[in-house]
C-alpha positions as CSV (number, residue, x, y, z in Angstrom):
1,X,50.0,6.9,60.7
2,X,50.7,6.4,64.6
3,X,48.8,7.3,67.4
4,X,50.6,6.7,70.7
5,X,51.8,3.2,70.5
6,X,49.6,1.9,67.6
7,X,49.9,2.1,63.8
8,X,46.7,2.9,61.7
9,X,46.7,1.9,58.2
10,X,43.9,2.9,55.8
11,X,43.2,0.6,52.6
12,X,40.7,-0.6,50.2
13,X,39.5,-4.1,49.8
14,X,38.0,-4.7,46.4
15,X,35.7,-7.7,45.8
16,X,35.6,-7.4,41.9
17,X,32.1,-5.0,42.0
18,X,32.8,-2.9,45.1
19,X,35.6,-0.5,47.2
20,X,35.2,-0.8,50.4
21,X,37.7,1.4,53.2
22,X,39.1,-0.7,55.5
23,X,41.5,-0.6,58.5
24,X,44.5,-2.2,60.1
25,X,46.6,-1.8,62.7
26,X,50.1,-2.7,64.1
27,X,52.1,-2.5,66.7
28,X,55.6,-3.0,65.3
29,X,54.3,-2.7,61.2
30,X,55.2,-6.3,60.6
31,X,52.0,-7.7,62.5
32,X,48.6,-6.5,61.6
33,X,44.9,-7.1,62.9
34,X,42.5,-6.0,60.1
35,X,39.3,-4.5,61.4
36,X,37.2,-4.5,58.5
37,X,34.8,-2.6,56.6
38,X,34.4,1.4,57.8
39,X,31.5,2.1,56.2
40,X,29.5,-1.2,55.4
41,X,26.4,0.1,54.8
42,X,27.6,3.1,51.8
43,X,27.9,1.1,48.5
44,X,31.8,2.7,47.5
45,X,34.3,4.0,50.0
46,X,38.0,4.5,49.2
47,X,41.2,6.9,50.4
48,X,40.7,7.5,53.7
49,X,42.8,9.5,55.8
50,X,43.2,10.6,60.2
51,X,44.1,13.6,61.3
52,X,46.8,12.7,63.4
53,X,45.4,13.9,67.2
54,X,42.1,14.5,69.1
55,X,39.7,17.3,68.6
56,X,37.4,17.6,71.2
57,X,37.6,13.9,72.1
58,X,37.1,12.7,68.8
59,X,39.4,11.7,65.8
60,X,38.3,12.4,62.0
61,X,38.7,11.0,58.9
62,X,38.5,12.4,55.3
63,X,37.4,9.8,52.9
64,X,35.7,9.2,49.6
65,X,36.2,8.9,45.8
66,X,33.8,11.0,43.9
67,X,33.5,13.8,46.8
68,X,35.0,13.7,50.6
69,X,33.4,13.0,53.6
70,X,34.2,13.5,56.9
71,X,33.6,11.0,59.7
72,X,34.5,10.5,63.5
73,X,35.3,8.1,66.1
74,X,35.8,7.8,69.9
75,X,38.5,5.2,69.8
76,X,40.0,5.0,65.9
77,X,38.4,1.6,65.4
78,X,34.6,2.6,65.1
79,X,33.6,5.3,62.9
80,X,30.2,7.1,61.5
81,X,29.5,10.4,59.0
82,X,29.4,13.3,60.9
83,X,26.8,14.5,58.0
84,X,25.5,13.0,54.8
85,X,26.8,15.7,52.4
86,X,30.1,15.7,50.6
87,X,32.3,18.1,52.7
88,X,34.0,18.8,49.5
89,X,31.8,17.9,46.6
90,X,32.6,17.8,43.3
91,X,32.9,21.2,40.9
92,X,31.1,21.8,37.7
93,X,34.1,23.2,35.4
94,X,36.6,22.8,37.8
95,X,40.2,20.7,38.2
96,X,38.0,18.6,40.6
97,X,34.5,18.2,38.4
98,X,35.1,14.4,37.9
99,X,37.2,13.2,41.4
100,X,37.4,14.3,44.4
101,X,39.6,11.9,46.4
102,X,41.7,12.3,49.6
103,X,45.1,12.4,49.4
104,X,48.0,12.3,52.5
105,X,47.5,11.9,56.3
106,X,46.3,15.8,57.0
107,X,48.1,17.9,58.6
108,X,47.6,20.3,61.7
109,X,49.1,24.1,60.9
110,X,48.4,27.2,62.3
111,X,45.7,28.2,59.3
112,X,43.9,24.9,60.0
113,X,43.9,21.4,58.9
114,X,45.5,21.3,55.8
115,X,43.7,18.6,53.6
116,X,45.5,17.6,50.6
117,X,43.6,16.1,48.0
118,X,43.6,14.4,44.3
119,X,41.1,15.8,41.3
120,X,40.0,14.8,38.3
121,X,38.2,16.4,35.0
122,X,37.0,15.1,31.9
123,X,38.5,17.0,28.9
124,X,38.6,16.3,24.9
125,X,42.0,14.7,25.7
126,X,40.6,12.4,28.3
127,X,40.5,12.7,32.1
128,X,43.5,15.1,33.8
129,X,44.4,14.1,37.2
130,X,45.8,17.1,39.4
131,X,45.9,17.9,43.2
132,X,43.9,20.9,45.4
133,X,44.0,21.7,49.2
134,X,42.0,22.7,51.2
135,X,42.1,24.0,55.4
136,X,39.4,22.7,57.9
137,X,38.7,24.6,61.6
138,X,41.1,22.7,64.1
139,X,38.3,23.6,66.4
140,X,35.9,22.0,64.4
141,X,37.0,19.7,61.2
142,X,33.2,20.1,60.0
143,X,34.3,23.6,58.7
144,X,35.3,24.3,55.5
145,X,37.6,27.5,55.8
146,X,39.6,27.4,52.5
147,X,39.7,25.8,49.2
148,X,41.8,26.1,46.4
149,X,40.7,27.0,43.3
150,X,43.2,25.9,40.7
151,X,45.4,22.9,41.4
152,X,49.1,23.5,42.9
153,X,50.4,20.1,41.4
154,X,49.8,18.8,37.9
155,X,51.2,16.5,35.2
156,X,54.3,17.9,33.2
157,X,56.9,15.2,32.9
158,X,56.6,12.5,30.1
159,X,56.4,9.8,32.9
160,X,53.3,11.7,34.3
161,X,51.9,11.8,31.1
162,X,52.2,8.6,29.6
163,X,51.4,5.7,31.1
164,X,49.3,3.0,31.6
165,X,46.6,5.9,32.4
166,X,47.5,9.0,31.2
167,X,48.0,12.6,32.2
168,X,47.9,11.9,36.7
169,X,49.3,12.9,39.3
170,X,48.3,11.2,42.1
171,X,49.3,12.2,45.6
172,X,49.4,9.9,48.5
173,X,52.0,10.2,50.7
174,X,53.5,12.9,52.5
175,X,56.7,13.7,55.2
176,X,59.2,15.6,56.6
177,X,62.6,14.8,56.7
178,X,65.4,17.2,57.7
179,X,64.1,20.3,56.9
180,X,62.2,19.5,53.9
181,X,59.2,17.8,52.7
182,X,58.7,14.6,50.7
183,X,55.4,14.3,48.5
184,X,55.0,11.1,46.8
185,X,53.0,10.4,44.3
186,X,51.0,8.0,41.4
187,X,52.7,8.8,37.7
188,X,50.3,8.1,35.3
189,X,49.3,5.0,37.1
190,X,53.0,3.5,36.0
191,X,55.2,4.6,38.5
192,X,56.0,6.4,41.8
193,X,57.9,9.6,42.1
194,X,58.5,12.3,44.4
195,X,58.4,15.9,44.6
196,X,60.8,17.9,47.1
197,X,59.5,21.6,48.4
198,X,62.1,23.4,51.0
């Protein structure tokens, strides 16, 4: 994402036992300075995501694997938990029971801050990736004011359900370009696609 002059990019470093999130940014997206670990001292961090302005001086991030979390920062390089809790845990019996991992850069609407994220269950056929929403206070991102409770976006086509993992749908980017938006997304971890809404 970009903030004023600067490019921030989100990513995870993998040392062959653990995820770490980790940041780099760019001026022109050919050059990058890498910052480092986020979160050294938590064991697994992965998906992280900005809002894309201030709120009340401070930027936040949504990030996390097995349940979100939010953190902030003063400057976009330095970042701590703004609480210790998931702020969207896992759900017994839900779409989201198994994986609870942020999606696309949020975005800012008049219900909120729309937070787009990926799920997961375990089911006699395997795990079932699918994606859920959810809206945060644009007053305060600490607030939880709406989450979905069935997934808007789910495997149907044979490339989403085949694959080198099976049955996903994995959402990670998101845009809009003349008049409509782009979603792209993981295909069961074999290729990349993209869905259109108008």
């Amino acid at each position: 994402m970009k903030i004023e002059d600067t490019f921030y990019l989100t990513y995870t470093a993998y040392d062959g036992k653990t995820a770490r999130l980790c940041l780099a940014s760019s001026k022109d997206l050919y050059n990058w300075t890498k910052h480092g670990p986020l979160f050294p001292e938590l064991k697994w961090t992965k998906a992280g995501v900005i809002v894309p302005e201030k709120i009340n001086g401070k930027y936040y991030m949504f990030f996390g694997e097995h349940g979100v979390w939010l953190a902030s920062s003063p400057d976009l390089l330095n970042w701590e938990l703004v609480r210790e809790d998931h702020i969207l845990p896992l759900r017994p019996n839900m779409f989201d029971s198994n994986v609870t991992e942020s999606g696309p850069t949020p975005i800012i609407t008049d219900q909120g801050i729309l937070v787009i994220y990926n799920g997961a269950e375990r089911t006699e056929k395997g795990r079932i990736y699918r994606t859920g929403y959810a809206y945060f206070s644009k007053q305060d991102p600490n607030k939880l004011l709406y989450r979905c409770t069935a997934p808007f976006f789910h495997p149907q086509e044979i490339s989403e359900i085949t694959g080198q993992v099976a049955n996903v749908v994995f959402v990670e980017g998101l845009t809009f370009f003349k008049g409509k938006w782009f979603m792209y997304y993981g295909m069961a971890d074999s290729h990349i696609g993209v869905a259109v809404s108008r």
